[in-house]
C-alpha positions as CSV (number, residue, x, y, z in Angstrom):
1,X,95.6,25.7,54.7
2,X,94.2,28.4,57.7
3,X,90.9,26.9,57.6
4,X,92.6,23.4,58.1
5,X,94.1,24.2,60.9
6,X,91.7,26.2,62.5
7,X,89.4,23.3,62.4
8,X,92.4,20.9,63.7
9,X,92.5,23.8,66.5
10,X,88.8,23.7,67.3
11,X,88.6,19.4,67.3
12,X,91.7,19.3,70.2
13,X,90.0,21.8,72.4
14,X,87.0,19.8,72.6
15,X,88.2,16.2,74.0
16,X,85.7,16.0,76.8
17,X,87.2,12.3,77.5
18,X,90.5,13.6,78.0
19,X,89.1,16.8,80.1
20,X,87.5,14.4,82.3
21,X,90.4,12.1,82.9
22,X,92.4,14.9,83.6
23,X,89.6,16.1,86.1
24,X,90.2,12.9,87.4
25,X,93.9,12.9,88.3
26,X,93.4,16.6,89.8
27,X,90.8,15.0,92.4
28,X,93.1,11.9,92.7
29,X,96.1,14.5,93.4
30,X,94.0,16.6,95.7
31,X,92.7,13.5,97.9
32,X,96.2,12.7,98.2
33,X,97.6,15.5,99.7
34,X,94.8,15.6,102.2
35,X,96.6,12.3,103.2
36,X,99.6,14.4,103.3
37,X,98.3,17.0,105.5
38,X,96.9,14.7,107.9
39,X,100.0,13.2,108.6
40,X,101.5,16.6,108.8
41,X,99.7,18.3,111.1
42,X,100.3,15.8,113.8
43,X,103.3,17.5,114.5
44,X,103.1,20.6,112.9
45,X,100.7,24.0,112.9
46,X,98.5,23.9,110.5
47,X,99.0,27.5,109.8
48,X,102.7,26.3,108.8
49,X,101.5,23.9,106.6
50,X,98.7,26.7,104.6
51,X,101.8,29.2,104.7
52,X,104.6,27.5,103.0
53,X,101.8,26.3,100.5
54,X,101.0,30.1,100.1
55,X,104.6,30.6,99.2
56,X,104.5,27.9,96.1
57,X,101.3,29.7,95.2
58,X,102.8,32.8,94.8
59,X,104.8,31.6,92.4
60,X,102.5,29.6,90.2
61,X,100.3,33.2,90.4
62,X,104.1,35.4,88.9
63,X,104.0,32.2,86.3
64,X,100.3,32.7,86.1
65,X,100.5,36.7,85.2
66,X,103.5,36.5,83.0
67,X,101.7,34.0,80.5
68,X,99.0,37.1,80.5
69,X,99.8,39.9,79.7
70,X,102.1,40.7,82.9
71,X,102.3,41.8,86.3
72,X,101.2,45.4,86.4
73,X,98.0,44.6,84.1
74,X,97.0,41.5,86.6
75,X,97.5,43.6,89.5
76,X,94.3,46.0,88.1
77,X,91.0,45.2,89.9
78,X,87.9,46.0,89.4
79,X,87.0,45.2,92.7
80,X,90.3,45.4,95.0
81,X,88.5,45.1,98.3
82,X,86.2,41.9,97.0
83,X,89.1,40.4,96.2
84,X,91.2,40.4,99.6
85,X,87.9,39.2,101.2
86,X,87.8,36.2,98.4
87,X,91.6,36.1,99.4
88,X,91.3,35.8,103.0
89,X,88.2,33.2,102.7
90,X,90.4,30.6,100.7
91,X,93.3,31.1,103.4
92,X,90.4,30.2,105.9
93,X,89.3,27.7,104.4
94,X,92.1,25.6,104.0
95,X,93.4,26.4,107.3
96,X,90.0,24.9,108.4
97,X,89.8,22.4,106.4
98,X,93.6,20.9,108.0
99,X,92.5,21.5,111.0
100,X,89.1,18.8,110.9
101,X,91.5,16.2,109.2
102,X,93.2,16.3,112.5
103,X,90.3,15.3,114.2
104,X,88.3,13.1,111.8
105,X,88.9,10.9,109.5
106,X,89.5,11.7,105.1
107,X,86.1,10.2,104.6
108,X,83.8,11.9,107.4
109,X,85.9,15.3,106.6
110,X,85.1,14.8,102.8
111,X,81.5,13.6,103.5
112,X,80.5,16.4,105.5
113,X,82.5,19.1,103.0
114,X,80.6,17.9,99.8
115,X,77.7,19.9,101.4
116,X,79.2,23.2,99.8
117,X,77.6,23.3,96.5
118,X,74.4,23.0,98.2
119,X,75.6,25.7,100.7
120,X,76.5,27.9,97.5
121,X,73.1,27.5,95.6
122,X,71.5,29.1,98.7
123,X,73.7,31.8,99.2
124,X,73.6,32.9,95.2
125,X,69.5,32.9,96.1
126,X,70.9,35.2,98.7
127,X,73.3,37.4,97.2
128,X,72.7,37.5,94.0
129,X,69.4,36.9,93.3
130,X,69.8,33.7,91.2
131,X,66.3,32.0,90.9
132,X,66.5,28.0,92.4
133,X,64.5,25.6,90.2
134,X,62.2,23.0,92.4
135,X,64.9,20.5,91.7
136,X,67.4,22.8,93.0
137,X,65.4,22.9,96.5
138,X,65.1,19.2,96.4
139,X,68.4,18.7,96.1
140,X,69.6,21.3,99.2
141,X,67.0,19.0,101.7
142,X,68.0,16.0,100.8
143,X,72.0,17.0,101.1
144,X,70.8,18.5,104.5
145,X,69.6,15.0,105.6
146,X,72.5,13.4,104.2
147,X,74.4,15.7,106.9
148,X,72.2,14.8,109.8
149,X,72.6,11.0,109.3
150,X,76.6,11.8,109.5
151,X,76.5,14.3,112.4
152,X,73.7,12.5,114.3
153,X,73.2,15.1,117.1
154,X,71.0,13.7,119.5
155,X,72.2,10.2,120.2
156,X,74.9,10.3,121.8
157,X,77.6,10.2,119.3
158,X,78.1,13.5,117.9
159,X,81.2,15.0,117.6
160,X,81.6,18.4,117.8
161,X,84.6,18.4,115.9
162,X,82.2,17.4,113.1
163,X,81.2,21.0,112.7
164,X,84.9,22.1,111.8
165,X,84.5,20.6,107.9
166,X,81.4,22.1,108.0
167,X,82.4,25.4,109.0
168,X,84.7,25.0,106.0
169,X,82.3,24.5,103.4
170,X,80.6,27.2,104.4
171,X,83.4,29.8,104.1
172,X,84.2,27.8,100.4
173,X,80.9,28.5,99.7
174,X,81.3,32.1,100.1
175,X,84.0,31.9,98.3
176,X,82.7,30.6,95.1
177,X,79.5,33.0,95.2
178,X,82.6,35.9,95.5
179,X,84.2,33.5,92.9
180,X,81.2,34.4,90.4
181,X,81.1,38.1,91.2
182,X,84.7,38.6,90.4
183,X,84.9,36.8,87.4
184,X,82.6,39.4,85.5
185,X,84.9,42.1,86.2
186,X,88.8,40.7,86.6
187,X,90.5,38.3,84.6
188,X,91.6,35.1,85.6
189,X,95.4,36.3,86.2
190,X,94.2,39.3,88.2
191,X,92.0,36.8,90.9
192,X,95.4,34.0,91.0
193,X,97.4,37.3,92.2
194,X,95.2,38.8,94.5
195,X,94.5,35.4,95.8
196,X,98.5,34.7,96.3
197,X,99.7,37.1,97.6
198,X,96.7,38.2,100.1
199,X,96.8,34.7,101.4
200,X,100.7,34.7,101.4
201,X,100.9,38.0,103.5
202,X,98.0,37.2,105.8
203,X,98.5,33.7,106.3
204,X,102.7,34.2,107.3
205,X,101.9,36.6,110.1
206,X,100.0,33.7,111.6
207,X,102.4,31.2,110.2
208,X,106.1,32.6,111.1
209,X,105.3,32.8,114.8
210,X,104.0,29.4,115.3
211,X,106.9,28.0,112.9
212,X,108.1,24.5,114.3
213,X,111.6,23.5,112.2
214,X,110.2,20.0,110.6
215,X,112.4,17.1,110.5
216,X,113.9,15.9,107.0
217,X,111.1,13.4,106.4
218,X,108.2,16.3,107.3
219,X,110.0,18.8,105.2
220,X,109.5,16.3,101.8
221,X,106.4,15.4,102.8
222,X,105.8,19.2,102.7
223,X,107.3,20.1,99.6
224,X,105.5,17.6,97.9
225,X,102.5,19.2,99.5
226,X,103.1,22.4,98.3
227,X,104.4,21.3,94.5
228,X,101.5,19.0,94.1
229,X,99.1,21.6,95.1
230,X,100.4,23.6,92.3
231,X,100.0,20.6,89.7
232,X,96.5,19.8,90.5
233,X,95.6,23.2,90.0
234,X,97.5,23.1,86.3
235,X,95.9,19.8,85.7
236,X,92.3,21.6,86.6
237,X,93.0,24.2,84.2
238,X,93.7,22.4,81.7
239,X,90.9,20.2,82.0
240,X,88.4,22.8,81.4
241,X,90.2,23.4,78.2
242,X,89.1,20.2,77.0
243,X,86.0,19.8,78.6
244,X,83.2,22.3,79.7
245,X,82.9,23.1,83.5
246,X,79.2,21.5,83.0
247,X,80.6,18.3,82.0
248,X,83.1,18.1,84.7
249,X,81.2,19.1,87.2
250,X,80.0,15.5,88.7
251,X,83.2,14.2,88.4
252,X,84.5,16.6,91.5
253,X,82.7,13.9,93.5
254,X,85.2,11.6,92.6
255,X,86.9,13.7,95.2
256,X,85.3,12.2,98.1
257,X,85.8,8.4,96.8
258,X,89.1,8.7,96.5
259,X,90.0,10.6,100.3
260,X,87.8,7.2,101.4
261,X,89.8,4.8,99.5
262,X,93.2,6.6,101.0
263,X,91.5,6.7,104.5
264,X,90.8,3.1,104.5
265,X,94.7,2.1,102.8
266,X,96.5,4.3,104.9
267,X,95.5,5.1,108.0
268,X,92.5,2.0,108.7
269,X,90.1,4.0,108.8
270,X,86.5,2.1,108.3
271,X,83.8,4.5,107.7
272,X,80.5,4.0,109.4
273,X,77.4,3.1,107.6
274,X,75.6,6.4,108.7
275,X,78.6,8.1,107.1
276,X,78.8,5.9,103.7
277,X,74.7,6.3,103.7
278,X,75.0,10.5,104.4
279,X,77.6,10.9,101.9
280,X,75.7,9.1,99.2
281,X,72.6,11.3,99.7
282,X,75.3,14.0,99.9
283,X,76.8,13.0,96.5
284,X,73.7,12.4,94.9
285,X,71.8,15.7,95.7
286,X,74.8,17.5,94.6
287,X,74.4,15.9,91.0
288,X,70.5,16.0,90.9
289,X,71.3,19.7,92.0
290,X,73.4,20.3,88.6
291,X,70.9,21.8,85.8
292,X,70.6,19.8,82.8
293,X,71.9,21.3,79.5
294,X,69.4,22.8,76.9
């Protein structure tokens, strides 16, 4: 009867169809609330916005540590003082990232962030000493000139703005390499609590004294904002329960189709053909980039 339901145990976590559609509706989720915060911060700071997300956070992380083994054992670190710099990156980067979506549009922002899994395979060359197959080098040029054709400094048209999502993947990019150092040493409840509450802390002494009191409407909009944030996370998580992180991998991409689609539906905007042509190199370096399975 044990074995029976081990093996029963064993066949549900390993759905990749269902860890993929799930994948799926995170990306969808997360493309939406870019939507959201581009409406937001026409009116309001964008360090508002990152802090009262912060706040949700913080209690996803308590939910988070509870589930595993508690608060005091998640707050041990192997590496306290990696982890507030992790911490602060991710506040930075999202703070960033709101910021270029109220200059440019969901697609260029997108198009021009995709570049940080590139970004990342550099910097583990860098930092910790991973060894980059020929297709991996391959893959960083051509995402370099997919960047060019959407930034197109030179002629006339460049938009200095442009650099702002850039700027963002490269602090994500960071991130993730910290991301991989961390994860040999701390558990997964330890990096959710340091990353809360850090980013809660650091980003609400930027956040309380910009605060501008949003009207009804902009106070749902952000409490969708901040709950949803929370979901697509959960949704993530559960995903890679289903499905390895290798299979899911491409599928982020799916990111960047959808913030088009929502660009084009609810706000007009028509991306260029030297933005559709850069993210596509972009997108397809970043896949080429991903090391086949043995």
């Amino acid at each position: 009867m044990t074995s029976k339901t081990t093996a029963a145990d064993l066949a549900a976590a390993s759905n990749p169809r269902l860890g993929i559609a799930l994948c799926l509706l995170s990306m969808f989720i997360f493309a939406c609330q870019d939507g959201l915060t581009k409406v937001l911060v026409r009116h309001l700071p964008v360090s508002e916005l990152v802090m009262v997300r912060y706040w949700v956070f913080v209690l996803f992380a308590l939910m988070v540590c509870r589930s595993q083994g508690g608060l005091r054992a998640a707050s041990r670190s192997a590496n306290p003082w990696l982890q507030v710099v992790r911490a602060l990156l991710g506040v930075g980067e999202i703070a960033l990232f709101g910021i270029a979506l109220r200059y440019l549009g969901l697609a260029e922002t997108h198009a021009l962030y995709a570049v940080f899994p590139l970004m990342a395979l550099g910097l583990a060359r860098v930092f910790l000493g991973e060894r980059l197959v020929a297709r991996q080098w391959l893959a960083a040029a051509v995402g370099f000139g997919g960047t060019l054709l959407i930034l197109r400094p030179g002629v006339g048209v460049f938009e200095p703005a442009a650099l702002i999502p850039l700027a963002a993947a490269l602090i994500f990019a960071f991130f993730n390499i910290l991301s991989r150092r961390i994860s040999q040493t701390d558990s997964f409840a330890t990096t959710t609590l340091y990353m809360a509450l850090v980013g809660a802390v650091a980003v609400t002494c930027v956040g309380l004294p910009a605060w501008v009191t949003p009207t009804p409407h902009e106070a749902a909009l952000l409490a969708i904002l901040s709950v949803t944030g929370v979901l697509a996370q959960l949704l993530l998580i559960q995903a890679l329960k289903y499905a390895q992180a290798s299979t899911l991998q491409p599928f982020n991409y799916s990111l960047l189709a959808f913030a088009t689609l929502i660009g084009l539906i609810a706000f007009g905007e028509s991306p260029t053909a030297w933005t559709i042509s850069g993210a596509l190199l972009i997108l397809l370096a970043g896949l080429y980039s991903i090391k086949p399975r043995a």
